[in-house]
N, CA, C and O atoms as a DFTB+ gen file, in Angstrom:
700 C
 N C O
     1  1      26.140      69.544     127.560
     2  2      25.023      69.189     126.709
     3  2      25.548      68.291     125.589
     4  3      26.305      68.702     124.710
     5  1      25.150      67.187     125.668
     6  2      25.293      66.314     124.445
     7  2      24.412      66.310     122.864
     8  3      23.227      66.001     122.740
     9  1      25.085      66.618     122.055
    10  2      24.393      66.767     121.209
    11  2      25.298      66.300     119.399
    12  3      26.517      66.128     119.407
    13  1      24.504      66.165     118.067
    14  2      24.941      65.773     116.994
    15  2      24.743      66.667     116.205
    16  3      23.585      67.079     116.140
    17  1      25.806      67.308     115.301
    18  2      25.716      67.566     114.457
    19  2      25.280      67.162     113.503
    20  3      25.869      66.202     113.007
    21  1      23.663      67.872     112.584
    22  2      23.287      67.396     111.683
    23  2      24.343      68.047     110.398
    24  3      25.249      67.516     109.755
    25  1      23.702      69.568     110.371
    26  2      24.326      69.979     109.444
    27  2      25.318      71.307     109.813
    28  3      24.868      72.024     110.707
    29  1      26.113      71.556     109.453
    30  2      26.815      72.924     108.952
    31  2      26.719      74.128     108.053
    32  3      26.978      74.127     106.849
    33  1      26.323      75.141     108.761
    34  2      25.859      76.396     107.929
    35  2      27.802      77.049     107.718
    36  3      28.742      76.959     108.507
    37  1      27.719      77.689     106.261
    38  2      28.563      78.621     106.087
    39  2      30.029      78.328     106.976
    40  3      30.403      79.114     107.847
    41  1      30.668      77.277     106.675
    42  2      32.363      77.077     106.669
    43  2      32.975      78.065     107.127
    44  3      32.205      78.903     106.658
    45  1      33.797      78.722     107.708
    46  2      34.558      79.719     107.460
    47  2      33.894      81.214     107.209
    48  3      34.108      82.063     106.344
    49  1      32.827      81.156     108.557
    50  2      32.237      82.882     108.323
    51  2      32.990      83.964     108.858
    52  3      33.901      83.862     109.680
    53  1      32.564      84.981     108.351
    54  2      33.562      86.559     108.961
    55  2      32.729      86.854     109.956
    56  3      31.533      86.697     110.202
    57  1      33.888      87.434     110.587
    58  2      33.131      88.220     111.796
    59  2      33.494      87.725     113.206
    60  3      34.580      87.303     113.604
    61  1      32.127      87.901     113.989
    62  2      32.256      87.563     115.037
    63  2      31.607      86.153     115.461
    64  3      31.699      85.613     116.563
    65  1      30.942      85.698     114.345
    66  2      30.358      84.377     114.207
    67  2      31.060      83.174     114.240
    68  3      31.249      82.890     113.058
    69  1      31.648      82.140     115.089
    70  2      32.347      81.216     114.998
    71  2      31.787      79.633     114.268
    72  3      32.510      78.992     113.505
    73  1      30.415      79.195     114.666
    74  2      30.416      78.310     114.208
    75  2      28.329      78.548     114.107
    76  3      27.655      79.030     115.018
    77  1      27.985      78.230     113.257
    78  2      26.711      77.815     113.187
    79  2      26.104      76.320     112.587
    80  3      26.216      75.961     111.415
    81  1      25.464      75.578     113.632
    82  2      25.117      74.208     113.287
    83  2      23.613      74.444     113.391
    84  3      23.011      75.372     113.931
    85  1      23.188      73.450     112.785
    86  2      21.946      72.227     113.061
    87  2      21.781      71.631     113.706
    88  3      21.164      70.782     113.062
    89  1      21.834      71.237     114.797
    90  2      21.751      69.864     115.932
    91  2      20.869      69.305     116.318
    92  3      19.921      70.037     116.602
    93  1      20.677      67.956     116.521
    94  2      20.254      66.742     117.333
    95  2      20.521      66.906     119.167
    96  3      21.649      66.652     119.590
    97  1      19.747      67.208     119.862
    98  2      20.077      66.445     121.162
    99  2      20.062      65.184     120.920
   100  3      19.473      64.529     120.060
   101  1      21.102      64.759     122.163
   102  2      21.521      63.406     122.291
   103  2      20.688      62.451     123.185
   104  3      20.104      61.404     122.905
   105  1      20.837      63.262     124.557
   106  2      20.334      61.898     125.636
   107  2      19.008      61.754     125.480
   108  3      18.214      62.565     125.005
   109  1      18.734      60.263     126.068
   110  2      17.207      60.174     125.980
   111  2      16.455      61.479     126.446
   112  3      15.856      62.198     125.646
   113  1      16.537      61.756     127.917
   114  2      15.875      62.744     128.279
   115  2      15.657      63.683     127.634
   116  3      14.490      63.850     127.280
   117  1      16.834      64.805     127.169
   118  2      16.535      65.578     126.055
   119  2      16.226      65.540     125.051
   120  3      16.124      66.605     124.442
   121  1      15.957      64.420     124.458
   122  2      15.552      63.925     122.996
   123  2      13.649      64.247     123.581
   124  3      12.894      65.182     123.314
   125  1      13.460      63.097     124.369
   126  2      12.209      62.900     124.997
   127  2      11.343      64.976     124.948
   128  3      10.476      65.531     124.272
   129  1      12.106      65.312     125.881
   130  2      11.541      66.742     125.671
   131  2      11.732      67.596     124.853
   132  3      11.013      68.593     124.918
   133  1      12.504      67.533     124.061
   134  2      12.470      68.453     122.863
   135  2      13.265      67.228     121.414
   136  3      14.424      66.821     121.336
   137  1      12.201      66.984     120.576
   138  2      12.644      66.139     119.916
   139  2      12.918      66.932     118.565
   140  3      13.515      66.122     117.856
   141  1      12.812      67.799     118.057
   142  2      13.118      69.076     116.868
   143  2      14.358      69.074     117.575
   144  3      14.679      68.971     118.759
   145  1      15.212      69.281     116.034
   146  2      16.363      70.239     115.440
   147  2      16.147      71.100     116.039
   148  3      15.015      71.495     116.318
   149  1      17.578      71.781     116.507
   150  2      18.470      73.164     117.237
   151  2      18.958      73.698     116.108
   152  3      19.240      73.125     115.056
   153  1      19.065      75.196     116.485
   154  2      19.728      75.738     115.984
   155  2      21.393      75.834     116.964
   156  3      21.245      75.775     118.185
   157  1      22.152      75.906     116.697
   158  2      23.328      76.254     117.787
   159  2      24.467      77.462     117.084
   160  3      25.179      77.161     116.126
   161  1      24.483      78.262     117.459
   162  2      25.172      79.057     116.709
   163  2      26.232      79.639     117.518
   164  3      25.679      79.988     118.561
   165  1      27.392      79.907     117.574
   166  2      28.775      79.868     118.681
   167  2      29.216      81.403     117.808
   168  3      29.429      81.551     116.605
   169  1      29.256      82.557     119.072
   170  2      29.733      83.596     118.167
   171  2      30.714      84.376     119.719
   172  3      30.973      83.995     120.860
   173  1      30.958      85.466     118.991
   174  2      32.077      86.552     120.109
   175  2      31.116      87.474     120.363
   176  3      30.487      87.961     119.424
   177  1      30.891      87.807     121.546
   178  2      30.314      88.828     122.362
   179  2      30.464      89.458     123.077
   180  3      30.728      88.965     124.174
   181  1      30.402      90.951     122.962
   182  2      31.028      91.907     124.036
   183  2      30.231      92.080     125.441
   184  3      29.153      92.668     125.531
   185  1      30.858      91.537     126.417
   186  2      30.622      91.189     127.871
   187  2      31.123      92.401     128.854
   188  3      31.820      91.715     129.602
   189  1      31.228      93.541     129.292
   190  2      32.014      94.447     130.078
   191  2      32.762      94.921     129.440
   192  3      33.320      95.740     130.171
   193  1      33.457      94.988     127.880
   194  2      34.519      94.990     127.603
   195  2      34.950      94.116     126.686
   196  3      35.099      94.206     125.467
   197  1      35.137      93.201     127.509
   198  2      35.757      92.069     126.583
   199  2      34.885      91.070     125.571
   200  3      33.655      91.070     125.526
   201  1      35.667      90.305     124.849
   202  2      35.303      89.367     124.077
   203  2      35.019      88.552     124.482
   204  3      35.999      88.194     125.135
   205  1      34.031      87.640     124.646
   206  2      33.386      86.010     125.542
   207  2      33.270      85.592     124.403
   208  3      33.492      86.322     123.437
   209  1      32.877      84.262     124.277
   210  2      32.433      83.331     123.062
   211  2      31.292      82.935     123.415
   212  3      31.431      81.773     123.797
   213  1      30.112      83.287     123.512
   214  2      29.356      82.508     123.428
   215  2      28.160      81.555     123.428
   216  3      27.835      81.942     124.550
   217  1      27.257      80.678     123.155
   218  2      26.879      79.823     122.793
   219  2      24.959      80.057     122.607
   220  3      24.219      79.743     123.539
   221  1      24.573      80.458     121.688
   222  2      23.328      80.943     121.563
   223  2      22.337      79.422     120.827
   224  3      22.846      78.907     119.831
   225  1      21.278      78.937     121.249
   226  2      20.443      78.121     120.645
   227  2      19.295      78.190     120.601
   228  3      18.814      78.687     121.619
   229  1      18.358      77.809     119.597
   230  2      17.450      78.685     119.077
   231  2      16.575      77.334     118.103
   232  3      17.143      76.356     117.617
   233  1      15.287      77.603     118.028
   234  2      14.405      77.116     116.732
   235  2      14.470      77.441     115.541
   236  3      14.261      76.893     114.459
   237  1      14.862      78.629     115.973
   238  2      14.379      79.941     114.432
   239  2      15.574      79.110     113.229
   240  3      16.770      79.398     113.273
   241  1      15.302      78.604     112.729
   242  2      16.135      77.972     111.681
   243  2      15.522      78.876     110.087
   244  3      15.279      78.340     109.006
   245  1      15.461      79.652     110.273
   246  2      15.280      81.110     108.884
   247  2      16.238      81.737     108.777
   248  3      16.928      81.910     107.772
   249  1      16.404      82.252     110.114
   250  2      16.883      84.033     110.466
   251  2      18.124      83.386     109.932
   252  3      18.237      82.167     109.801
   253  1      19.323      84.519     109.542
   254  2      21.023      84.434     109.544
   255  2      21.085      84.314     110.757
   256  3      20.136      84.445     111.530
   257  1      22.786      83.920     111.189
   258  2      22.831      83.772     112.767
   259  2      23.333      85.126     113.082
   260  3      23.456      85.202     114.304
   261  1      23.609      86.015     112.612
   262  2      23.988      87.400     113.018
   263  2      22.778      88.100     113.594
   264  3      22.855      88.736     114.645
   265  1      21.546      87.968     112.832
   266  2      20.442      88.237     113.396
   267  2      19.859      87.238     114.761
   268  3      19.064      87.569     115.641
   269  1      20.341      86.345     114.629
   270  2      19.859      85.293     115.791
   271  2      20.650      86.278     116.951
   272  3      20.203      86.641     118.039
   273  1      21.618      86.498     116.506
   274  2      22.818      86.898     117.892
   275  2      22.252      88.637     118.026
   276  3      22.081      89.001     119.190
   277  1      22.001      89.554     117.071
   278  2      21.365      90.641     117.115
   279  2      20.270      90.744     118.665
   280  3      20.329      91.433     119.683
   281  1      18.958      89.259     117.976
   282  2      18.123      89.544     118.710
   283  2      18.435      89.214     120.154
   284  3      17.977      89.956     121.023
   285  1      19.164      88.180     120.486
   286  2      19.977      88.100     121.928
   287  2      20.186      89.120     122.963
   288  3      19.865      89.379     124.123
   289  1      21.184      89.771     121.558
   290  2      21.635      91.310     122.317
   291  2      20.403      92.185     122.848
   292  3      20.448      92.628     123.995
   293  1      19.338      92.427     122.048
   294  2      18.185      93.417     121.820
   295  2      17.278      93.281     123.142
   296  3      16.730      94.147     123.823
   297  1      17.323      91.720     123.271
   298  2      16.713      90.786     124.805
   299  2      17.807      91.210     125.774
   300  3      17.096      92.014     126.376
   301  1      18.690      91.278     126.243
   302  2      19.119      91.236     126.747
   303  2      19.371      93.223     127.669
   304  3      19.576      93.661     128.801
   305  1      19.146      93.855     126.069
   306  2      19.004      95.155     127.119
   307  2      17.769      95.166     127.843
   308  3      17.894      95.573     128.998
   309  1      16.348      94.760     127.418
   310  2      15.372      94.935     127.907
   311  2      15.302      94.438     129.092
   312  3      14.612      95.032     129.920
   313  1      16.129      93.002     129.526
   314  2      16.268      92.590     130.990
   315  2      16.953      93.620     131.595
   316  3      16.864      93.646     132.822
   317  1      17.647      94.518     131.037
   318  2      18.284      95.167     132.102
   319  2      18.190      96.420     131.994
   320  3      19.151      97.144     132.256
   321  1      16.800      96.987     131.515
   322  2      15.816      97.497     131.617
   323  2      15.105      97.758     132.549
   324  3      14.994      98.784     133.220
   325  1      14.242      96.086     132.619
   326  2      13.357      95.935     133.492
   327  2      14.362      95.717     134.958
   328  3      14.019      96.185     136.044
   329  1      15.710      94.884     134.738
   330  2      15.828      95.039     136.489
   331  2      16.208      96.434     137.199
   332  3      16.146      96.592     138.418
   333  1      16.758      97.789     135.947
   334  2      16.779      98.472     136.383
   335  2      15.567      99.524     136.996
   336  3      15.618     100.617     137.559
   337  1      14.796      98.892     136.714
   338  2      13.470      99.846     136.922
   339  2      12.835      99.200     138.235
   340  3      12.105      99.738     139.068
   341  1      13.350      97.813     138.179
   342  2      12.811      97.505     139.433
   343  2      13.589      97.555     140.701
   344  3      13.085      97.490     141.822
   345  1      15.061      97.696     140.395
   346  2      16.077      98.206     141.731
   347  2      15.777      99.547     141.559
   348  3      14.803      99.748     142.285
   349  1      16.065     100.522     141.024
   350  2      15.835     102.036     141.344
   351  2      14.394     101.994     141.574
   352  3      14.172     101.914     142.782
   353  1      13.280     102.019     140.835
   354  2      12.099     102.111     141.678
   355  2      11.268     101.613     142.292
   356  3      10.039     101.669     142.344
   357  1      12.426     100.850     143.012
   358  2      11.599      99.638     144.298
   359  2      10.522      99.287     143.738
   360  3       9.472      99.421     144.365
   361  1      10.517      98.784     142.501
   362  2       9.087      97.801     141.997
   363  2       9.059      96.328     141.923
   364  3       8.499      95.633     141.076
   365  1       9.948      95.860     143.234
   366  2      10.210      94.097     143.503
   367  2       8.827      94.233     144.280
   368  3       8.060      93.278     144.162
   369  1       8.509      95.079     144.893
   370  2       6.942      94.411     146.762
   371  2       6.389      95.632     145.728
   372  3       6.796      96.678     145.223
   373  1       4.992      94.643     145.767
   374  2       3.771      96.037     145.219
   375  2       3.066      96.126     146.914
   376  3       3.138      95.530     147.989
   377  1       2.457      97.148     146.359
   378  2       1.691      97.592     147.324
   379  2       0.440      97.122     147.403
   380  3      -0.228      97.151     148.437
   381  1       0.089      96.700     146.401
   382  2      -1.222      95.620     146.230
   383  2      -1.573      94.170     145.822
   384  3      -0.603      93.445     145.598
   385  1      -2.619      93.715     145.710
   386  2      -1.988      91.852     145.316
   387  2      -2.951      91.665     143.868
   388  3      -2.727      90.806     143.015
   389  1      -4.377      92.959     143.797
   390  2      -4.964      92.806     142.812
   391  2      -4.010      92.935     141.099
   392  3      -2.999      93.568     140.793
   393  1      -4.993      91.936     140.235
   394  2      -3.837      92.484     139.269
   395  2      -3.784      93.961     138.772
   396  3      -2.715      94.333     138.289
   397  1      -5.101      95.086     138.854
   398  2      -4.948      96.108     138.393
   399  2      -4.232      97.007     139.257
   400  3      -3.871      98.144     138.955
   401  1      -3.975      96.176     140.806
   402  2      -3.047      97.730     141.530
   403  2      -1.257      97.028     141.495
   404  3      -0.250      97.630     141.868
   405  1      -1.324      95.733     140.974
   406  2      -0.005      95.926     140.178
   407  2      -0.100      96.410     138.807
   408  3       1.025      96.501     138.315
   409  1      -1.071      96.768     137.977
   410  2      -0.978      96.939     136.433
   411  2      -0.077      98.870     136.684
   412  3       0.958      99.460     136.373
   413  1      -1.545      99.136     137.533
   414  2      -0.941     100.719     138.391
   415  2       0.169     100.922     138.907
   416  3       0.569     102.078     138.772
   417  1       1.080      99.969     139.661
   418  2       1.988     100.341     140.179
   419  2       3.279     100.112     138.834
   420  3       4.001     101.046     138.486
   421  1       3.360      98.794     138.253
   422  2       3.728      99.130     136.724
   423  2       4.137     100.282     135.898
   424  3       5.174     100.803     135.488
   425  1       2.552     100.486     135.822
   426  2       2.742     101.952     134.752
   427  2       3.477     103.134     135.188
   428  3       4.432     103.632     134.592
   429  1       2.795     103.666     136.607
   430  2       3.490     104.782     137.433
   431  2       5.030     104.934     137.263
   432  3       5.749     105.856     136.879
   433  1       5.334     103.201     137.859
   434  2       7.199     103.110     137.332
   435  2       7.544     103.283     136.227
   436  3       8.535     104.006     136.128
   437  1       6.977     102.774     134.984
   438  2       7.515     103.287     133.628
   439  2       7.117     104.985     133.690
   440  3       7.954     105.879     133.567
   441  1       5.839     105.169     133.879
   442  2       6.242     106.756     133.613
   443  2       7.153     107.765     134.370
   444  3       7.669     108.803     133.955
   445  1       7.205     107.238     135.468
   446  2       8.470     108.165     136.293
   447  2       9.949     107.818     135.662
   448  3      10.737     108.713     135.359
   449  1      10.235     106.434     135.499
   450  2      11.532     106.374     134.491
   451  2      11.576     107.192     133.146
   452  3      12.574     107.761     132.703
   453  1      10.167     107.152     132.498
   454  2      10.271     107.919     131.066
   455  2      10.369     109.359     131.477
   456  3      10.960     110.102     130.693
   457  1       9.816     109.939     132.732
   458  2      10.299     111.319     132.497
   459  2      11.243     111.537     133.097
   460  3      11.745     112.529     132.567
   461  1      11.960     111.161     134.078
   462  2      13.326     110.917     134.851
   463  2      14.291     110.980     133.652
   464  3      15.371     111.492     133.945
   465  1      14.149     110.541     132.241
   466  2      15.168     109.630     131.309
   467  2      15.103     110.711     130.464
   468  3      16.182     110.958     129.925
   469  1      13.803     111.747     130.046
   470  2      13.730     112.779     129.641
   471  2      14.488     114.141     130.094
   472  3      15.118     114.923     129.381
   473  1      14.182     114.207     131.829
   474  2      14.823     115.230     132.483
   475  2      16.084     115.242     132.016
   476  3      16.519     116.297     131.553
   477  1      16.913     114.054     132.052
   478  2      18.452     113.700     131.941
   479  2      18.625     114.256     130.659
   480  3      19.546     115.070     130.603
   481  1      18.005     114.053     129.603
   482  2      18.471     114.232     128.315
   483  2      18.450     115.825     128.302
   484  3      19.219     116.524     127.641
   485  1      17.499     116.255     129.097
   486  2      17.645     117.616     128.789
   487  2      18.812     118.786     129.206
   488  3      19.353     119.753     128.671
   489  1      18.855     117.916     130.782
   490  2      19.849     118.835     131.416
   491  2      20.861     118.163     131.271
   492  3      21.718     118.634     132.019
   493  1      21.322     117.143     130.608
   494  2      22.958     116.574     129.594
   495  2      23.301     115.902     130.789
   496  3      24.501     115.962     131.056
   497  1      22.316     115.041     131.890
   498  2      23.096     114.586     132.760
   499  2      23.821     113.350     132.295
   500  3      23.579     112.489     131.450
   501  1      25.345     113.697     133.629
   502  2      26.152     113.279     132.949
   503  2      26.605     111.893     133.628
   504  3      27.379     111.088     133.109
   505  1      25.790     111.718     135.274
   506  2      26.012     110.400     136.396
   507  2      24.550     109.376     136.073
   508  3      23.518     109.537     135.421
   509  1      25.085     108.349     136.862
   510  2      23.937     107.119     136.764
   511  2      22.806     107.573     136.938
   512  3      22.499     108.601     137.543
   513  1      21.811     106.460     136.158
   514  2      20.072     106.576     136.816
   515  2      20.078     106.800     138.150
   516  3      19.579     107.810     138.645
   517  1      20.767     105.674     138.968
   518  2      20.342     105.951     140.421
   519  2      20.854     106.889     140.989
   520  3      20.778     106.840     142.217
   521  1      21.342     107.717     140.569
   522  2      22.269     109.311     141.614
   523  2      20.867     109.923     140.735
   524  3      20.180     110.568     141.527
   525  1      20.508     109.911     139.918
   526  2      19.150     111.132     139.007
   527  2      18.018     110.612     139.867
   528  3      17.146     111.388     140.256
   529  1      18.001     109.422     140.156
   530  2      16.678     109.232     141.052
   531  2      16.923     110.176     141.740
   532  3      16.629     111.369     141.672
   533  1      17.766     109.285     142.754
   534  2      17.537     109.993     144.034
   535  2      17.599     111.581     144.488
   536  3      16.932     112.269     145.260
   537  1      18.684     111.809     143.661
   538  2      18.720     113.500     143.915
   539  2      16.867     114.327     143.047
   540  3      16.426     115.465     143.206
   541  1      16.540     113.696     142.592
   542  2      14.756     113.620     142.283
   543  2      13.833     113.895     143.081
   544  3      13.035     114.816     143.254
   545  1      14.258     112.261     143.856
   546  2      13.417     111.930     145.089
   547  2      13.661     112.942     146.262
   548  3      12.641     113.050     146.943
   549  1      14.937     113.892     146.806
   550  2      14.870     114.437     147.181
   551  2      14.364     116.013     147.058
   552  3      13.848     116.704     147.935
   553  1      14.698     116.377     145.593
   554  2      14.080     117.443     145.153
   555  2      12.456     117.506     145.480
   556  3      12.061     118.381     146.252
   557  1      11.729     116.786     145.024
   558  2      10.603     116.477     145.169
   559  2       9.775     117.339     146.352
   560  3       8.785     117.997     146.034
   561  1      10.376     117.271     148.101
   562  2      10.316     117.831     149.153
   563  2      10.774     118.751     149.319
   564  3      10.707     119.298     150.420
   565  1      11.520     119.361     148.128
   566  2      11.759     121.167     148.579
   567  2      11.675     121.541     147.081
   568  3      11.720     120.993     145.980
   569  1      11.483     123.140     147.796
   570  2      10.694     124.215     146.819
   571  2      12.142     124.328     145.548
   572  3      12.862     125.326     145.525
   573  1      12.320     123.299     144.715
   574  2      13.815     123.989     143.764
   575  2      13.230     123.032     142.198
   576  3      12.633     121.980     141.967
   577  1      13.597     123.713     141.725
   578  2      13.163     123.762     140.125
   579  2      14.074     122.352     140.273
   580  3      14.876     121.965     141.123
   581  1      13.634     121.871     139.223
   582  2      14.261     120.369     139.016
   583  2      15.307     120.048     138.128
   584  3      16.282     119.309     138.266
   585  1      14.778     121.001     136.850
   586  2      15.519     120.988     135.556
   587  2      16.893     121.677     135.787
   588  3      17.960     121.557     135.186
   589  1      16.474     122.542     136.997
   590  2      17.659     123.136     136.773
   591  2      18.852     123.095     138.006
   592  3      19.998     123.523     138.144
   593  1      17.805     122.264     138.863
   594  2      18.950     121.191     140.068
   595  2      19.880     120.115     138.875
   596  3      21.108     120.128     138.955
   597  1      19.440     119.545     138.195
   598  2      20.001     118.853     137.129
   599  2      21.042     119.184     136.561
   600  3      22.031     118.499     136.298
   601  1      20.808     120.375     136.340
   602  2      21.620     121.233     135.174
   603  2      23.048     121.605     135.938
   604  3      24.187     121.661     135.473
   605  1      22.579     121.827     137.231
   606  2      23.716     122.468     137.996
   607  2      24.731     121.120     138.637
   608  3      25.798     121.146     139.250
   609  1      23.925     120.071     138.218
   610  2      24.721     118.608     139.573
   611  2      24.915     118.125     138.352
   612  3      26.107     117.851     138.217
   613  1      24.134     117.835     137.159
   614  2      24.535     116.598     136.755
   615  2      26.001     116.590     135.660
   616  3      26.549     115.564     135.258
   617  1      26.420     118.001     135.335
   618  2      27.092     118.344     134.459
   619  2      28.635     118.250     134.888
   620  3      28.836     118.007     136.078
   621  1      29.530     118.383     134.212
   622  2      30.895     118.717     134.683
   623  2      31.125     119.883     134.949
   624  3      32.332     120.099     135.061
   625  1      30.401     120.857     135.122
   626  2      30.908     122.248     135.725
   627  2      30.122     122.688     137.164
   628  3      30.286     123.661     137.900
   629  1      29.238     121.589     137.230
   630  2      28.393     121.537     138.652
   631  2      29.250     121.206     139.776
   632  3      30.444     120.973     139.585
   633  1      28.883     121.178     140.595
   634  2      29.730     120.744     141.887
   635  2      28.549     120.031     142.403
   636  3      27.476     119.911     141.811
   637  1      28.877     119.531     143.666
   638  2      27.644     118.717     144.635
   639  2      27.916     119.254     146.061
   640  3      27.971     118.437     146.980
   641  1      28.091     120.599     146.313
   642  2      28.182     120.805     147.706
   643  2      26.858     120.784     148.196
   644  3      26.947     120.881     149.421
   645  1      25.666     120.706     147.851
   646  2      24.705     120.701     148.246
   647  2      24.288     118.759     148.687
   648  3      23.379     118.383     149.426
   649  1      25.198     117.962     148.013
   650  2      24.418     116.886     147.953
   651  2      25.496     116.281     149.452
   652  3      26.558     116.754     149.854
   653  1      24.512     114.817     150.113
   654  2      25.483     114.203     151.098
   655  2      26.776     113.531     150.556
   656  3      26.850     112.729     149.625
   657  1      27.763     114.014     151.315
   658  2      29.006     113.617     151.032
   659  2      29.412     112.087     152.213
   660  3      28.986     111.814     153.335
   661  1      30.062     111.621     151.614
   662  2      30.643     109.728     152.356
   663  2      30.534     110.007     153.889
   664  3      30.037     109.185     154.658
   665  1      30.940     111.000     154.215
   666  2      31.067     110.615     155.791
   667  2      29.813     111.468     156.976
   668  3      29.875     111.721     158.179
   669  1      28.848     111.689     156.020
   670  2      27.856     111.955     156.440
   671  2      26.438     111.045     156.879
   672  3      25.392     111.247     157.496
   673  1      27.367     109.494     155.870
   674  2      26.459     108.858     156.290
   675  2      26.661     107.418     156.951
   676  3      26.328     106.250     156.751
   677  1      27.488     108.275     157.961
   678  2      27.843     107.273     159.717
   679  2      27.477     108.624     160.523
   680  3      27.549     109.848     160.413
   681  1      27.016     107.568     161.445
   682  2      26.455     108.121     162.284
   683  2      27.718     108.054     163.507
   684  3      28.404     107.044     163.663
   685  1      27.907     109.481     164.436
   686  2      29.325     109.331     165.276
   687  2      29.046     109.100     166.377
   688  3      28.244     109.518     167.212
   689  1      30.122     108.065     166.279
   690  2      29.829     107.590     168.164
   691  2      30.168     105.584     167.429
   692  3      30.954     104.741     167.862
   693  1      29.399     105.518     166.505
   694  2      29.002     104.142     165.809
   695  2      30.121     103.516     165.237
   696  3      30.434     104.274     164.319
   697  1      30.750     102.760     165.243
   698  2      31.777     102.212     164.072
   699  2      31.566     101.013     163.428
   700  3      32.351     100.633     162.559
């Protein structure tokens, strides 16, 4: 991306903030479609672990850039939020095309995540969303208290002899 520095915010900031500018796009094209001042603000961000650098741009020419980079972060759980809600509860194919039997199929998924997310908190589970689904989804079809299938799997003093173990799920004869 080609671009000019108009101005320079704050020289020499602390933190994890490396550089915050003002900028100009450069090329015609990008000038043409967005002809307003950037914000560009260059900071350190924790990625898996580690430290990445980088590169956030923005309108909001108010906010501090710590808050610019805040709200990034804040966006960024909610995407992975929503893709988790839509890989664990298969909410990529609706079952309908109207908009209210996707508004329905929507809601249903948030409320089964909100009480799924509740169950967990209660019984201190201690493995991923998707092992709490599913061991859920199976509960569901037999007669066993839920809270307290939870209580017994999800903890460190539980065991899982009840649940399928790796080599149960090949089928023999098959390789």
């Amino acid at each position: 991306m080609q671009f000019q520095v108009v101005q320079s915010y704050q020289q020499g900031m602390a933190g994890k903030i490396l550089r915050d500018d003002l900028i100009r796009l450069q090329t015609p094209a990008s000038r043409q479609d967005y002809p307003e001042l950037l914000r560009r603000v260059v900071a350190l961000v924790e990625v898996d672990g580690q430290e990445v650098e980088m590169v956030f741009l923005t309108n909001n020419l108010e906010w501090s850039a710590a808050s610019i980079i805040e709200l990034y972060r804040c966006r960024w759980q909610i995407e992975v939020f929503f893709k988790q809600i839509k890989q664990t509860l298969q909410l990529a194919d609706f079952l309908g095309t109207s908009a209210n039997a996707v508004r329905w199929q929507v809601w249903t998924a948030l409320l089964v995540y909100l009480l799924l997310r509740y169950l967990a908190f209660l019984s201190e589970w201690s493995h991923s969303f998707s092992r709490l689904f599913t061991l859920m989804r199976v509960a569901l079809w037999k007669k066993w208290d839920g809270l307290s299938l939870l209580r017994r799997y999800g903890t460190a003093d539980g065991h899982f002899r009840y649940l399928a173990r790796p080599e149960q799920a090949y089928l023999p004869g098959l390789g």
